[in-house]
Residue frames as a rotation matrix with the C-alpha (Angstrom) as fourth column:
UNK 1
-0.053 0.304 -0.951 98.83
-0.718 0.650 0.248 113.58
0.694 0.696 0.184 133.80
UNK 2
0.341 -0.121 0.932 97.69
-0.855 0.371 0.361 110.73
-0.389 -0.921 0.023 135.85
UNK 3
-0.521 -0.716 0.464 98.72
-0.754 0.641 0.142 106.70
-0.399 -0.276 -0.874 135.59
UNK 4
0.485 0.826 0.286 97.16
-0.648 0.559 -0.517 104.55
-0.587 0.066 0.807 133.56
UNK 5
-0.530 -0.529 0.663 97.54
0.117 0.728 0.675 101.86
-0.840 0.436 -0.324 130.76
UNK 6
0.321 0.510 -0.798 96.12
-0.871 -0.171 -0.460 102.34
-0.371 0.843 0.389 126.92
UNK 7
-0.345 -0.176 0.922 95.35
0.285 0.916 0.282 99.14
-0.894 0.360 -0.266 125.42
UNK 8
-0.162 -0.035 -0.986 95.39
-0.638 -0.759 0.132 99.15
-0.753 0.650 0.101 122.03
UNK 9
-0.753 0.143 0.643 94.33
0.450 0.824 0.344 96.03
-0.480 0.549 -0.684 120.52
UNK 10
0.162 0.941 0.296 91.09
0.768 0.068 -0.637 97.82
-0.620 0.330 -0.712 119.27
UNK 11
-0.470 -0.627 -0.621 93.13
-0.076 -0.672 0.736 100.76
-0.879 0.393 0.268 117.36
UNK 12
0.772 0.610 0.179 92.10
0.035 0.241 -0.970 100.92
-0.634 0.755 0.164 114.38
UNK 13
-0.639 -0.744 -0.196 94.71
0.240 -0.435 0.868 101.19
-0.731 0.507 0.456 111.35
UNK 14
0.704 0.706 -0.079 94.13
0.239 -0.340 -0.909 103.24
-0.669 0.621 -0.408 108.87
UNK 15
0.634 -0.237 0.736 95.77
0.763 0.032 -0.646 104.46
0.129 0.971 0.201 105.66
UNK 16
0.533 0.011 -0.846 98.38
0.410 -0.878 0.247 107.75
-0.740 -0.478 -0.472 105.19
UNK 17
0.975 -0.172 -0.138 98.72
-0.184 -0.291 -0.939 109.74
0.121 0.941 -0.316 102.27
UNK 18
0.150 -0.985 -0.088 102.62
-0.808 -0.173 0.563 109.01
-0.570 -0.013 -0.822 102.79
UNK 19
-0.160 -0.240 -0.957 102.09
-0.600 0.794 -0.099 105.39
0.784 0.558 -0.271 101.84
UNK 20
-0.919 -0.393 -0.039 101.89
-0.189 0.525 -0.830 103.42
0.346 -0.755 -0.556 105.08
UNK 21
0.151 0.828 -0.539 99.49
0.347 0.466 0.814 102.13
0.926 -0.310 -0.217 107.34
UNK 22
-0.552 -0.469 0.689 99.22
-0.302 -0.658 -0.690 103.67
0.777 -0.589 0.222 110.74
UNK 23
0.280 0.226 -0.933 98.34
0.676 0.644 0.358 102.30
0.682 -0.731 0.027 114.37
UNK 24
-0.184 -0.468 0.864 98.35
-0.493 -0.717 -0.493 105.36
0.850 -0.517 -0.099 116.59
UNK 25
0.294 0.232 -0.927 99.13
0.630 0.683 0.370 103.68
0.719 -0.693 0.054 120.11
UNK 26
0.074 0.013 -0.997 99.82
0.765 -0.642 0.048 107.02
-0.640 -0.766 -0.058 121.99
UNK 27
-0.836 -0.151 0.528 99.05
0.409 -0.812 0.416 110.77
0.366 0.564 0.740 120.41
UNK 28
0.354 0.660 -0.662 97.09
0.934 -0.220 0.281 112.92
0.040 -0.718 -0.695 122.89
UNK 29
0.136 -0.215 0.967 96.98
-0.067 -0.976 -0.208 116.76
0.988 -0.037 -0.147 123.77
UNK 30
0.947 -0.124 0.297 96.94
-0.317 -0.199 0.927 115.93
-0.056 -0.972 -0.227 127.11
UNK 31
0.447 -0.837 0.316 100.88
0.518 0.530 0.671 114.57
-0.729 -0.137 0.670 126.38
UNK 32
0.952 0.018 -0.305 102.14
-0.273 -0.395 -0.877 116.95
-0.137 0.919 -0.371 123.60
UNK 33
-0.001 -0.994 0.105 106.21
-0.805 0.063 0.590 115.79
-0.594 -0.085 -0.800 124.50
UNK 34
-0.677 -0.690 0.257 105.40
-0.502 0.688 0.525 112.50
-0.539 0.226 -0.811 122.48
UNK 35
0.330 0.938 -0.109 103.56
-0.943 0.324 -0.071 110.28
-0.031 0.126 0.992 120.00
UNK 36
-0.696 -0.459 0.553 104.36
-0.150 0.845 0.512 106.64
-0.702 0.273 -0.657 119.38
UNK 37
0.192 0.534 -0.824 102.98
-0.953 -0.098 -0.286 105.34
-0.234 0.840 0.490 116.07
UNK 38
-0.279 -0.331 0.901 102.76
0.020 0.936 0.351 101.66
-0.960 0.116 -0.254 114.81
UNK 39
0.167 0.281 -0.945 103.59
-0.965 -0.150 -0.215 101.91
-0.202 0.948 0.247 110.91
UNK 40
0.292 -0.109 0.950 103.39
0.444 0.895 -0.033 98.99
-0.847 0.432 0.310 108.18
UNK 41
-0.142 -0.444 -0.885 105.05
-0.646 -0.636 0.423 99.32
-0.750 0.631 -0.196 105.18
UNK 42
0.808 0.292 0.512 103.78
-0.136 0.938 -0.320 96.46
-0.573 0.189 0.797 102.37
UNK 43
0.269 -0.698 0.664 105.75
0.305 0.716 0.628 94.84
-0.913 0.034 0.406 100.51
UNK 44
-0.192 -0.316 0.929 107.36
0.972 0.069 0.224 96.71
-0.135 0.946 0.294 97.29
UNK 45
0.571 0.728 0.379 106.15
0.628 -0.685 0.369 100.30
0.528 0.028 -0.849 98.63
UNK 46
-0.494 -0.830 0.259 108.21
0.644 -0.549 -0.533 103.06
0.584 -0.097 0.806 98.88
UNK 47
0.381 0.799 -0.465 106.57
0.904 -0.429 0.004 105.78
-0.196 -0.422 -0.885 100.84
UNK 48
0.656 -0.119 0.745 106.81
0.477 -0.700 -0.531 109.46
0.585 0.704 -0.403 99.76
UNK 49
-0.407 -0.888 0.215 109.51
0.732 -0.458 -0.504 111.88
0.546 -0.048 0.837 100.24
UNK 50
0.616 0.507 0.602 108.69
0.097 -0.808 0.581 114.30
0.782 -0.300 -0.547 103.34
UNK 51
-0.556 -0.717 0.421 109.85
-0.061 -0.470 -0.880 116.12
0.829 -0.515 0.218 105.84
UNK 52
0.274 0.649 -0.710 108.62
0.889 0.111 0.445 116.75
0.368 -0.753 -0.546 109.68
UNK 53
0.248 0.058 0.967 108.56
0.066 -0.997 0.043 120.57
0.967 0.053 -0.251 111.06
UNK 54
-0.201 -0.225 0.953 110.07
-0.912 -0.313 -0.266 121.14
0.358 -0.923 -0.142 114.70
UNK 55
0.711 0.560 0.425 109.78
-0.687 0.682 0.250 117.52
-0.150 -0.470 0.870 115.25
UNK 56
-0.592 -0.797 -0.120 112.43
-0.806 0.580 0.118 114.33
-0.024 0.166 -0.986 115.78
UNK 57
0.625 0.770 0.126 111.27
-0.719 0.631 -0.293 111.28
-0.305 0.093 0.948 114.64
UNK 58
-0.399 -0.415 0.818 112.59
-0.707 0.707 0.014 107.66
-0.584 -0.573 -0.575 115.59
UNK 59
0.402 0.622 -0.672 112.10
-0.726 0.664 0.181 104.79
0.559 0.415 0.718 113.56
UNK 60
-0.299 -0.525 0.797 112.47
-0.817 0.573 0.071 101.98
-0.494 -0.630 -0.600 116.03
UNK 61
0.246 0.608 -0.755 111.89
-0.758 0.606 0.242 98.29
0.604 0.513 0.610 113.57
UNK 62
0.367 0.610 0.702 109.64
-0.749 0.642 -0.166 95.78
-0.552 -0.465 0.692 114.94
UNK 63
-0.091 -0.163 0.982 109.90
-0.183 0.972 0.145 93.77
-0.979 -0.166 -0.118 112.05
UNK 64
0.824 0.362 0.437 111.24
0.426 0.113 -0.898 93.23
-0.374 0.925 -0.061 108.17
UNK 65
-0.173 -0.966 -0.194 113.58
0.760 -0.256 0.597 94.91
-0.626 -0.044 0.778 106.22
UNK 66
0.934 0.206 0.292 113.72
0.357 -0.573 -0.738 98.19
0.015 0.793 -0.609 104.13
UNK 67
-0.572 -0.812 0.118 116.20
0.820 -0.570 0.054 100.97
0.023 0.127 0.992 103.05
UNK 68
0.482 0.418 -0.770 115.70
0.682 -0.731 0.030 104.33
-0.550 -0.540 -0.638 104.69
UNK 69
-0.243 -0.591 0.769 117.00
0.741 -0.625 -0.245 107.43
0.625 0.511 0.590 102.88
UNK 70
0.672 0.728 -0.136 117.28
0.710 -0.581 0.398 110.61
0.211 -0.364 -0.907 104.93
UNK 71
0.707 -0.357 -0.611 119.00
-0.255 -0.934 0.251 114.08
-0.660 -0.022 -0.751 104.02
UNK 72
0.283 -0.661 -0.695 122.10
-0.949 -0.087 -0.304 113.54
0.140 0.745 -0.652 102.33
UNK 73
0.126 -0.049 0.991 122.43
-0.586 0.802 0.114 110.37
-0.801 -0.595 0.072 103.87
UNK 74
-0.806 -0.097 -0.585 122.88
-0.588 0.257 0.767 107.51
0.076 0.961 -0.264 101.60
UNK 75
0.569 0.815 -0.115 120.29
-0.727 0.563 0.394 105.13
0.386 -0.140 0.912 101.36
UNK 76
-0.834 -0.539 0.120 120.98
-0.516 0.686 -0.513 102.35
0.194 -0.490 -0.850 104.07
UNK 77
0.074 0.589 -0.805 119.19
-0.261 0.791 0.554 98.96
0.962 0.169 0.212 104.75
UNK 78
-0.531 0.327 0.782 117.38
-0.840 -0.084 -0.536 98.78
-0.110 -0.941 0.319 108.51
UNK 79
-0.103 0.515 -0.851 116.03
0.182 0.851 0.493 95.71
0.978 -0.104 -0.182 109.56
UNK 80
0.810 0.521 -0.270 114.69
0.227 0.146 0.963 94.45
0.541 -0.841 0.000 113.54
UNK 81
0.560 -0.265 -0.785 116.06
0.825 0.094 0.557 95.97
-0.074 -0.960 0.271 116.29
UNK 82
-0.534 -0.805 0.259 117.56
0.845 -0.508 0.164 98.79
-0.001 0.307 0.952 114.72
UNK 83
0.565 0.660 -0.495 116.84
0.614 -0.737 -0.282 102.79
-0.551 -0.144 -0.822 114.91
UNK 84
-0.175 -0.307 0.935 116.72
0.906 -0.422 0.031 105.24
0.385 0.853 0.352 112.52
UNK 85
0.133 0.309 -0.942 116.99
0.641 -0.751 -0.156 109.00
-0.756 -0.583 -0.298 113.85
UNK 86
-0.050 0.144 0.988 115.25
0.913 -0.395 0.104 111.78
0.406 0.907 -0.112 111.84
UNK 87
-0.755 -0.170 -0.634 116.03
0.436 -0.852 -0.291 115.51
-0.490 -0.496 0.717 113.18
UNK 88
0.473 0.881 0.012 113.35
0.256 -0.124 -0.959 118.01
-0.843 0.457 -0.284 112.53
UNK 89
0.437 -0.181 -0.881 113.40
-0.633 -0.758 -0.158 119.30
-0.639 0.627 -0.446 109.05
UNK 90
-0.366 -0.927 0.080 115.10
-0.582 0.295 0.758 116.69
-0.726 0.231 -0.647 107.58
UNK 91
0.182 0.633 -0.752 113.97
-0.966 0.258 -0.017 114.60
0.183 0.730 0.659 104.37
UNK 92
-0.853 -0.274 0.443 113.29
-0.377 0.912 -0.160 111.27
-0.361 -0.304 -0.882 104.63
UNK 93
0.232 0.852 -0.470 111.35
-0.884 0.386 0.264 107.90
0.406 0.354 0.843 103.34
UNK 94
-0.090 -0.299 0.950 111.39
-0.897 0.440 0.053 104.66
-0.434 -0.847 -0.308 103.65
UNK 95
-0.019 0.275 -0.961 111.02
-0.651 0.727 0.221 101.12
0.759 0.630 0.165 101.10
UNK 96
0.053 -0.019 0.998 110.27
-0.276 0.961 0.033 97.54
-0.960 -0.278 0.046 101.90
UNK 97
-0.056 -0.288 -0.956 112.03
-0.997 0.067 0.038 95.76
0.053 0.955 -0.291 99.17
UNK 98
-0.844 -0.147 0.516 111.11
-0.164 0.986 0.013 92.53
-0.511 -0.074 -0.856 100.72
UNK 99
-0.563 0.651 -0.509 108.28
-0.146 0.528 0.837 90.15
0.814 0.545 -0.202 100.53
UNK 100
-0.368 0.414 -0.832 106.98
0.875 0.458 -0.159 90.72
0.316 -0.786 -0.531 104.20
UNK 101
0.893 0.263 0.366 105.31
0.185 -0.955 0.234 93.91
0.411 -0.141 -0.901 105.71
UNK 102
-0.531 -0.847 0.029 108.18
0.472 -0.323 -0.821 96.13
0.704 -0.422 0.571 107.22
UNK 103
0.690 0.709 -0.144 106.76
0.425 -0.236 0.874 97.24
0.586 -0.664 -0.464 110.88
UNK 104
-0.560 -0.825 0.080 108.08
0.430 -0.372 -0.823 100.04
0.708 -0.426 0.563 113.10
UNK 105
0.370 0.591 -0.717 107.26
0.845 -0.535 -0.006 102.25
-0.387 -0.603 -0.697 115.73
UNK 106
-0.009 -0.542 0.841 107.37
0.878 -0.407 -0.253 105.80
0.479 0.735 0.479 115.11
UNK 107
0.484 0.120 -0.867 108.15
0.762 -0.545 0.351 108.02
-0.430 -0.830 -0.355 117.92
UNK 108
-0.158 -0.320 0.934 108.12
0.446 -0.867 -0.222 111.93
0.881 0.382 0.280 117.98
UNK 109
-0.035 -0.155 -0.987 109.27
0.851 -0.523 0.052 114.27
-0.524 -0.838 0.150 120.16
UNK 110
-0.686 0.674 0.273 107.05
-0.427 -0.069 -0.902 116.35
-0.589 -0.735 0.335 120.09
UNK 111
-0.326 0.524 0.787 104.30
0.387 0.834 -0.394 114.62
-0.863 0.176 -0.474 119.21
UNK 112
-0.911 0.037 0.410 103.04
0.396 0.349 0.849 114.09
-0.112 0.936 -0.333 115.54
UNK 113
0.097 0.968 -0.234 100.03
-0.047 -0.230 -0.972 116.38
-0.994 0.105 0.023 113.91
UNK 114
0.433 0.445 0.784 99.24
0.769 0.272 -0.579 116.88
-0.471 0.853 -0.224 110.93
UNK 115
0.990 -0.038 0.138 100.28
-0.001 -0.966 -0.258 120.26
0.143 0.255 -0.956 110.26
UNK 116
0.700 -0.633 0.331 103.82
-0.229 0.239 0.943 119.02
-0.676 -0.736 0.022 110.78
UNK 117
0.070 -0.157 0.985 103.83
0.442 0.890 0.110 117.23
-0.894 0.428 0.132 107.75
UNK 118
0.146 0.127 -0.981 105.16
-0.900 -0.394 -0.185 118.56
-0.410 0.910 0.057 104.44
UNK 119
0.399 -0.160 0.903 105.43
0.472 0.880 -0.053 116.13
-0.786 0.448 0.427 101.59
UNK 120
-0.175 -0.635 -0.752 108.11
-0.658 -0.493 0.569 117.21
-0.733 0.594 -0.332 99.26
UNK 121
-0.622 -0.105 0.776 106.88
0.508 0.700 0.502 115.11
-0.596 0.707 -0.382 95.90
């Protein structure tokens, strides 16, 4: 891989059946060790119960507050600056019980496809 910079102001976002909004700002085959994802969560929106195959996934929040629920876990309340680790396999969602969008990043090791995704609802 060589050196560069990806700007990403022109990203589109786009919808994901999970609930969320999505801002891929790195997810490449030429990099399979990692994606980084910029989610939005709106206000009052739970996103759906699911799971990731052979894959850890990081919520790292940008900004807002929600309550995260993963495995047996209880549900706990994540706000800025705070990370949430999801082993693979593990269930998990996310709310925004505020009144502001809830914004993270969402990094996987390895990197996020599609086939990855189950959606246990």
């Amino acid at each position: 891989m060589q050196p560069r910079i990806v700007h990403n102001h022109t990203r589109p976002e786009y919808f994901f059946k999970e609930g969320c909004h999505i801002v891929e700002w790195w997810n490449s085959i030429q990099d399979d060790s990692v994606s980084i994802a910029r989610v939005r969560v709106e206000p009052g929106v739970r996103t759906r119960l699911h799971r990731l195959s052979g894959v850890t996934e990081r919520y790292a929040i940008l900004s807002g507050k929600g309550v995260v629920e993963i495995g047996t876990l209880a549900p706990e309340e994540v706000g800025t600056g705070d990370v949430v680790v999801i082993p693979p396999g593990v269930s998990q969602r996310i709310s925004n019980r505020e009144t502001d969008d809830l914004v993270f990043l969402a990094i996987c090791t390895p990197r996020f496809c599609e086939e990855v995704y189950e959606d246990l609802e």
